[in-house]
N, C-alpha and C positions, 0 to 999 in steps of 0.2 A: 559684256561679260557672258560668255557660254563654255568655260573651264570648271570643272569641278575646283574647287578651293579645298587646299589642305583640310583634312579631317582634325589636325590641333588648330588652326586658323580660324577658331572658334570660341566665343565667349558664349554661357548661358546665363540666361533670366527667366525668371519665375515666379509664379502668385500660389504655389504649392495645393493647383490642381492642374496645371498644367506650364508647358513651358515652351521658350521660343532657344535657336540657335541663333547668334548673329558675324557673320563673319567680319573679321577686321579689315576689311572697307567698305564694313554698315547695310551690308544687305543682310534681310532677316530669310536665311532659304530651307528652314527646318520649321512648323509649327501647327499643332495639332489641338483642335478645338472640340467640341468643351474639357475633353480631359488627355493625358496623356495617351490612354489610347485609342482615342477619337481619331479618324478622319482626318489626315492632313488637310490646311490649308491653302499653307505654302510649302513644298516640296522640293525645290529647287537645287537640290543637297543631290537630289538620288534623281534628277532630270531637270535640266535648265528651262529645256523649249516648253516640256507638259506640267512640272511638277508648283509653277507659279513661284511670286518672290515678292518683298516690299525692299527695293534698294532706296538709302539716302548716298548723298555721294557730292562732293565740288563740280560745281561746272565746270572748273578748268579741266584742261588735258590731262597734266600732269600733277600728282600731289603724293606726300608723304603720309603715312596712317600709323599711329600708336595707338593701343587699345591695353586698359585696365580696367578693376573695379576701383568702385569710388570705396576708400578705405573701410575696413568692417563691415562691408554692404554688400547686396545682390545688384546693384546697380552697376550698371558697364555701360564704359564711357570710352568711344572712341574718336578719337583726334587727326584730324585734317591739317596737313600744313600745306601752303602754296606760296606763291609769291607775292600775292595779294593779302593774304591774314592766316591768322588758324582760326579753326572751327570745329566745334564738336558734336557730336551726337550721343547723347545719355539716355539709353534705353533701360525700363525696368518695368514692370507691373504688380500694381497694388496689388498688395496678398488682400486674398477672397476670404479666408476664415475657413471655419470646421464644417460650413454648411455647404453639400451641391448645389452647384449652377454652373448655367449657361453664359453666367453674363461674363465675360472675361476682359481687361484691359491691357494692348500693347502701347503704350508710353512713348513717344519718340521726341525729346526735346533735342531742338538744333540750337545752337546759338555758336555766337561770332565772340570771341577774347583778344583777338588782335586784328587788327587794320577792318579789311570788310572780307564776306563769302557770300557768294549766291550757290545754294541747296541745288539739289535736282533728286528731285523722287520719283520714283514707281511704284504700286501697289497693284500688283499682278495677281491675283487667288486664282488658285483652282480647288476646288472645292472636290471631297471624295477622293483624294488620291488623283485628281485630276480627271472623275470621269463621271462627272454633275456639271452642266451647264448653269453659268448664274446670268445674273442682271444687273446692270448700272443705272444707277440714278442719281444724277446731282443737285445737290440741294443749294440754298442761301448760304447756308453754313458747314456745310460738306459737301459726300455722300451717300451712298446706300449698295453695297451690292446686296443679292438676293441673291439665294440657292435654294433646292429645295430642303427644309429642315434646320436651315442655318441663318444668318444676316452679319451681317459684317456693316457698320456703320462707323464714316470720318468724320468725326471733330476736328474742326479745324482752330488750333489756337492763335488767338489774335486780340487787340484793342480796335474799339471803336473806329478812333481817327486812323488806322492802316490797315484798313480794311482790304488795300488791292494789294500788301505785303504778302498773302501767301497767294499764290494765283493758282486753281485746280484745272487741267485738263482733262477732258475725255476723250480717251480712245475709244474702240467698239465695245468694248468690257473694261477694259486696264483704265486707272486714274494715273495722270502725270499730273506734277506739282513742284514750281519752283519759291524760291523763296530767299530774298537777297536782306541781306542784314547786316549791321556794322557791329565794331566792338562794343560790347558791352549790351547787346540784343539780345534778345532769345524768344522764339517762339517756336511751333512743331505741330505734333498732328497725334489723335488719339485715336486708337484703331478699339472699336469696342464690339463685342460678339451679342447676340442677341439681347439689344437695347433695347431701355425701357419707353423711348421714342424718338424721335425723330434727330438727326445730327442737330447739333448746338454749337455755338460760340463757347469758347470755354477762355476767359480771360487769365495773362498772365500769372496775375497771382493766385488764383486756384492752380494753376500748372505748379506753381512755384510750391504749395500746400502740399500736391500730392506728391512731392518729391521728398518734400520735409518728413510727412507722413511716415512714408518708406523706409526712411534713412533711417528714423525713429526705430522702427519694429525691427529691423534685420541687427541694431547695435545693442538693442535691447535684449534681443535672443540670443545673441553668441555672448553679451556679457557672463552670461549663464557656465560658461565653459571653464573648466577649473584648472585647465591642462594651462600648464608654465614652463614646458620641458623646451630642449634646444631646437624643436622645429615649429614653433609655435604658432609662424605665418601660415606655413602650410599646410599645419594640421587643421589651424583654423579654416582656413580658405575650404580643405575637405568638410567640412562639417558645415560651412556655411552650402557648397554644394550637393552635401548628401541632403539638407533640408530643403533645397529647390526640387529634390527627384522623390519627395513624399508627400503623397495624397492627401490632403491635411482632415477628409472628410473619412478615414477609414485609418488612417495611419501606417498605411501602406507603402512599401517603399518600390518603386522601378528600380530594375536593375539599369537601364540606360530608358533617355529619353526618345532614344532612336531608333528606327530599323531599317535595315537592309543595308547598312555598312559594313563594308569585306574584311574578312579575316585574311584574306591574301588578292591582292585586285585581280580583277577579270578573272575569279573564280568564282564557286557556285556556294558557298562558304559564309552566304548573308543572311541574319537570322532576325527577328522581331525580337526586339527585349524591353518593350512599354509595358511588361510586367513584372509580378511579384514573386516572387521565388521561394516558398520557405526556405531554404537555406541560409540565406539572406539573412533570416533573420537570428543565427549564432554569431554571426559577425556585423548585424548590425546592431543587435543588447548590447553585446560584449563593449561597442566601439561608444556607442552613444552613454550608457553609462558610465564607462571608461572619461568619457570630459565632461559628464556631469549633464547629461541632456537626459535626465529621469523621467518628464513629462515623455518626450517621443519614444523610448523604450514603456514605458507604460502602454502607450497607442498601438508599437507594433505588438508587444504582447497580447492587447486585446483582439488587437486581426486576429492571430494566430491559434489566440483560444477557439476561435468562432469557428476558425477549419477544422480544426478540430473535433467540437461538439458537432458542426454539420455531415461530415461527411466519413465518421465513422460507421464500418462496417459497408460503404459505399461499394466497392468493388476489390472481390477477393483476387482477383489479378495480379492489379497493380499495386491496392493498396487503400487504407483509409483516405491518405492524402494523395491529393495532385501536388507534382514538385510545382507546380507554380499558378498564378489565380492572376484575372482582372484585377485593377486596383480595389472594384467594391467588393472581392470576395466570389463574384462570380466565376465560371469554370468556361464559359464557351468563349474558346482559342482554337479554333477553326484554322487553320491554315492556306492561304492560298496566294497565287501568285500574280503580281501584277505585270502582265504581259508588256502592258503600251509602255513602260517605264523603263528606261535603257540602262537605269542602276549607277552607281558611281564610280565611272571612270567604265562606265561596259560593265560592271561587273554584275551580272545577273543569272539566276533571277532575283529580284525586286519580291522578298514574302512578308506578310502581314498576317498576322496572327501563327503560333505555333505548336507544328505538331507534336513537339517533345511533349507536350505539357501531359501525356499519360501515361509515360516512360514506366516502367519501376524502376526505383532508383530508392535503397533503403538506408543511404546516408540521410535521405530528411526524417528520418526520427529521432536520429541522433543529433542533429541540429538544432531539432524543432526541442527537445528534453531538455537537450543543454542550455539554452536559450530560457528555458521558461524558470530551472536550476536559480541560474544563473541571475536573474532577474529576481527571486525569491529570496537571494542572500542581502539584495540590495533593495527590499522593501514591498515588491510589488507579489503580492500573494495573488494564487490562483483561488479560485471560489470552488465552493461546489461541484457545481455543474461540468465544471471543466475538470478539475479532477476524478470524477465519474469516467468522463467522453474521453481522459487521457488513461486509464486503468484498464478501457475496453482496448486500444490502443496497443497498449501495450501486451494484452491477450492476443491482439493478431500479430503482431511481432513476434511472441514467441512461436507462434507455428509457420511463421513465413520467412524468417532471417537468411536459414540456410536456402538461398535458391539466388541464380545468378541473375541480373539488371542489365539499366543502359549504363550505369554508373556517371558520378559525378560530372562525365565533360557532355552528358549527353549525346553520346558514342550512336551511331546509326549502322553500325554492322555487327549487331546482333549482341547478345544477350551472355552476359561471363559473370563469373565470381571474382564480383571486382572487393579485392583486400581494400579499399578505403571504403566500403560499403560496409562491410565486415566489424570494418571498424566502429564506425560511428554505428551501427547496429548495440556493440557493445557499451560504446557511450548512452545509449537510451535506455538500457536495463540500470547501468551505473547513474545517471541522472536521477531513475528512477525511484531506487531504492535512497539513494540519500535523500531524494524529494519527500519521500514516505516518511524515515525518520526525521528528518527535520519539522515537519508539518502535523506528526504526527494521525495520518491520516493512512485509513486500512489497505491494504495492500496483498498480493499474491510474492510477498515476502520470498519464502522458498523456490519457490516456480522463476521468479525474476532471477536471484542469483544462481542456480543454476543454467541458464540460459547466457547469463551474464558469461559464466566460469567456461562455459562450451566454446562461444564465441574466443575469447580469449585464447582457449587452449588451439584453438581447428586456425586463426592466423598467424601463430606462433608454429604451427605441425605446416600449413600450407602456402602461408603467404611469404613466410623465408628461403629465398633460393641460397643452399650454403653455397653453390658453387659464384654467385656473384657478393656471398655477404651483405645480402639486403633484402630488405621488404620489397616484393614484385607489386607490378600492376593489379594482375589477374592472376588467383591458382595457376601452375603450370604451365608457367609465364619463366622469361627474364626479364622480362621490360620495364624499369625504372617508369616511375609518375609523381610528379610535385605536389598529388593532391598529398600524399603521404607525410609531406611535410607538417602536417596538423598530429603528425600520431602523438609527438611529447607535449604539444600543447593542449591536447585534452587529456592527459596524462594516461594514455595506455599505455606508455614505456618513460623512464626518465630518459633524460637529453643527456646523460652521460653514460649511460648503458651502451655496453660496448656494440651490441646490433642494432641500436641507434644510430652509434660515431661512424659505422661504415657502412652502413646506409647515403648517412649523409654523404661519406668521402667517392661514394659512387654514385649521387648526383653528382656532383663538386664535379668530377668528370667527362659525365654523360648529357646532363641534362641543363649545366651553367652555361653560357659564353658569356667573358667577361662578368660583368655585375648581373647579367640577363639572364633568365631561366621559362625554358618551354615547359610547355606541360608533358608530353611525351616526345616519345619518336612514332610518327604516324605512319612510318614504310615498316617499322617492327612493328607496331600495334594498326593495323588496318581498322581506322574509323566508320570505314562506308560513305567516304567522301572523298574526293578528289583532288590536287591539290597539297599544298602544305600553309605553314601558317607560319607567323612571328613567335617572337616572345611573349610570355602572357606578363602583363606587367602583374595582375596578384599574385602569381606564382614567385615573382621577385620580391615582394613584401609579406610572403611568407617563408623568403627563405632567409631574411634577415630577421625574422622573427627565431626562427631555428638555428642560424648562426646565435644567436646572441642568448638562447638560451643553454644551448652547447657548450658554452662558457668562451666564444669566437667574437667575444662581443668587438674589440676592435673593424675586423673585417666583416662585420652586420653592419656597422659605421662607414664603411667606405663603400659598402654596396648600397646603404641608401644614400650618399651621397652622391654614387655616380647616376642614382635612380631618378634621381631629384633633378636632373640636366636633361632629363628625355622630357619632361612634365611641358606642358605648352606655357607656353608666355605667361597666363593667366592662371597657372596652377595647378591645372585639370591633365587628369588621363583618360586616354581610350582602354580599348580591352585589349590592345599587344599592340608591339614595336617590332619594326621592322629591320631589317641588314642595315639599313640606309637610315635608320634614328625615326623613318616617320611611324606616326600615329596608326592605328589601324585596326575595325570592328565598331560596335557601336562605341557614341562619346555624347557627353562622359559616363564612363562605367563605374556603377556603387560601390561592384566588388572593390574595382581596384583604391579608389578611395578609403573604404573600410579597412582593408587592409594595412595600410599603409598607415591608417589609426592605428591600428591592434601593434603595427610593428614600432612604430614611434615610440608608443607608451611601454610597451617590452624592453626595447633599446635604452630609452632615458633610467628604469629601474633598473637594470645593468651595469650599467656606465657608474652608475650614481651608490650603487652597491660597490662597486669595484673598485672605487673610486676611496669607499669609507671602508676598504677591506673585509666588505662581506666573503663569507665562505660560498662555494660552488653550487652549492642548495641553496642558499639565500639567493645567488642570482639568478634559479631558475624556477619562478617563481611560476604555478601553473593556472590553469585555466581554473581551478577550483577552489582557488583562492578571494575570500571577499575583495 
């Protein structure tokens, strides 16, 4: 195997501090240790020859592969048929809990269900991005690679009496490994990061334990979910995926577990997203208490207070906040590029940490308001300290709103008044002031609503171009953008307002194909990048979110249902679709999951309204609603 594999030809697993990719014919070529944005391991995603890999796989020539999860679990299970038996491989890793470490476990149970399979493994690492030399050493009951700062040790599972059942090879560095078995076998190999000694024997039924274990925790946490609407499986499935892409020791979310997958192949379009994005988090309160996941909206809330209280008054440039942090909250995202790495599919360069992360960009106040609002209706009060750190906050908003950003897409040709900035500007005075009376806590009252009232009045005077009857990109602009599509959902305009309806009808236009919708046109709006790109698939699960509040709820229904046919095998989206249906940018991406919550749960009260003859305001039902 030296082909890049489909970017949907991928299932994830996860101990929710960090995570692996496994493509369905069981090679592991994505994974990063100790945490999400640690160091790849294995790489093999974004470079075959450098980037390292752990493949399982049939010795036969030829075989068949079906890959799912194991029902209501993070566990994924993929399946071998030949002419000789089927066989499987059931990869997952025990969740680590709310405490950092190092120690981390990848899982790999083989076993045989019909006739016999002999295995064949490889455990390839390159450590660093591929550019840290390690060491092999094999033991009685494994081995050991070494790197500097890291360890990598195999368990090998087995009984006593078959002790030559799994046979370990060495290469110069790489461990080979076969492993022949009948129906009704099972044994495998445990991949453990900085152990607490030496490789062990680990008998069947401890294997068979931590599988129980597992199963246990992942059906216990999604029982949790209150959502019984008509997409059930797949809202679940996002939700059981959005909890694999947070940090369990911060409560942090990634926006993808991956970087440097192309926004268009063999272009320059590839970005790091193993981090956290305030943004992020208006769409992921919104979605997580939306089915009932109050615990992990309490956690992001508390990240979010902390950026908060740290980093007010930080830098009058950009801003109190950085649009986006490390999982633990830290800020250094250093940017830079990995040369030796030939990227996916050529596409390079290969970058690792990012430069956006100092942008100004003053939609995350209004995200970050809305969000904390939002979460205040539904129990989770802010203290003190943070409503202090958010009051100062909002003192530098008001002397900094009016002045132009990278905006929302993270734009790298320079600096506009971008009207969705504007916007959600206006949602953080709005947030604000109802946070103040709700809470009853002191406030610059006067100061905020006016500021509020300006905002409002200057994207109504600027951000309407009458000659296309719609809300523009940028002031003195015509260029249509689907971030827009949030303006009736945080209610700065109703969704039946007529500069609303033709808004929409000039996306509907410009900016749909078919069920699909881009974020702009990048030859009208010059990005400062090269290239073009797919659909963005959250831009489509926001526009049936807008369909359906427009009172369009029918055709919000057939756009996620043709939305739902681009989704990979297993459920999961990247960040855009291509001409061609595939996949493409990092996977899986949070946004596009969240969304796809927010639009489910919007769509089913619609349906369900319309259904019981609600009125047109009954079915649109808004963001500031408990």
């Amino acid at each position: 195997m030296n082909a890049s594999p489909l970017i949907e030809n991928h299932g994830l697993i996860g101990d929710l501090q960090t995570a692996a990719l496994v493509t369905t014919d069981g090679t592991i070529d994505w994974f990063c240790c100790p945490r999400f944005d640690s160091p790849s391991v294995f790489g093999a995603l974004l470079d075959w020859e450098k980037g390292g890999h752990f493949t399982v796989r049939p010795a036969a020539t030829t075989f068949a592969t079906k890959q799912l999860y194991f029902p209501d679990t993070a566990i994924l299970v993929t399946r071998f048929m030949t002419e000789s038996g089927t066989g499987e491989v059931v990869d997952f890793m025990p969740v680590t809990g709310a405490v950092a470490t190092d120690r981390h476990r990848l899982v790999r149970m083989l076993r045989c269900v019909r006739g016999s399979m002999t295995f064949e493994g490889d455990i390839a690492p390159r450590f660093d991005y591929g550019r840290a030399p390690h060491e092999l050493r094999i033991t009685e009951h494994g081995a050991v690679f070494a790197s500097e700062g890291l360890e990598l040790a195999v368990h090998a599972v087995r009984e006593p009496e078959d002790e030559r059942l799994l046979n370990l090879l060495s290469g110069d560095s790489d461990l080979h490994f076969t492993l022949r078995l009948r129906a009704g076998q099972q044994r495998g190999v445990v991949l453990e990061s900085s152990p607490d000694g030496p490789p062990h024997e680990i008998r069947v039924a401890e294997f068979q334990q931590l599988y129980e274990e597992t199963i246990r925790f992942w059906r216990s946490w999604l029982a949790q979910s209150r959502y019984s609407g008509r997409w059930r499986e797949a809202v679940e499935r996002s939700a059981v995926t959005l909890k694999l892409m947070t940090y369990a020791p911060s409560g942090a979310l990634v926006a993808a577990p991956t970087a440097g997958l192309p926004e268009q192949l063999g272009g320059e379009r590839n970005w790091d997203y193993r981090f956290t994005w305030i943004r992020d988090a208006s769409f992921s309160v919104y979605a997580l208490l939306g089915l009932g996941f109050k615990e992990e909206a309490s956690a992001f809330i508390s990240w979010l207070r902390d950026r908060v209280r740290e980093e007010v008054g930080a830098d009058a440039d950009t801003g109190p906040l950085n649009i986006m942090y490390r999982v633990d909250g830290s800020s250094d995202l250093v940017e830079e590029t990995l040369e030796h790495w030939a990227g996916y599919e050529g596409s390079a360069p290969v970058r690792i940490g990012n430069g956006a992360a100092s942008q100004m960009q003053l939609d995350i106040y209004g995200e970050a308001l809305d969000s904390i609002y939002f979460a205040h209706q539904h129990g989770i009060q802010l203290d003190t300290k943070g409503w202090t750190a958010l009051h100062t906050l909002l003192d530098w908003l008001v002397d900094h709103w009016d002045q132009p950003g990278e905006g929302l897409w993270e734009t790298r040709g320079g600096r506009k008044d971008f009207t969705y900035g504007r916007v959600m500007s206006w949602v953080a005075f709005d947030r604000a002031l109802r946070l103040s009376s709700a809470s009853g806590r002191p406030a610059a009252r006067g100061r905020w609503a006016t500021e509020r009232d300006r905002v409002y009045e200057q994207v109504l005077a600027q951000g309407w171009d009458p000659k296309r009857e719609a809300f523009v990109q940028h002031y003195g602009s015509d260029v249509l953008d689907s971030s827009l599509l949030r303006m009736p959902t945080v209610g700065f305009i109703t969704p039946d307002d007529p500069m609303w309806t033709s808004t929409l009808e000039a996306m509907d236009g410009e900016l749909v194909s078919d069920s699909l919708v881009y974020r702009y046109n990048p030859e009208a709006s010059p990005d400062g990048l090269r290239g073009s790109e797919g659909t963005f698939s959250l831009c489509t699960f926001m526009y049936v979110d807008a369909l359906a509040r427009a009172g369009r709820a029918d055709q919000a229904r057939l756009v996620l249902e043709k939305m739902l046919t681009y989704a990979n095998h297993l459920g999961l989206y990247s960040e855009e679709i291509d001409l061609t249906g595939r996949q493409l940018g990092n996977f899986p991406q949070a946004f596009t999951h969240l969304a796809f919550i927010d639009a489910a749960i919007t769509l089913d009260t619609h349906l369900n309204q319309a259904r019981e003859g609600g009125t047109a305001r009954e079915r649109s039902p808004g963001r500031l609603t408990a």
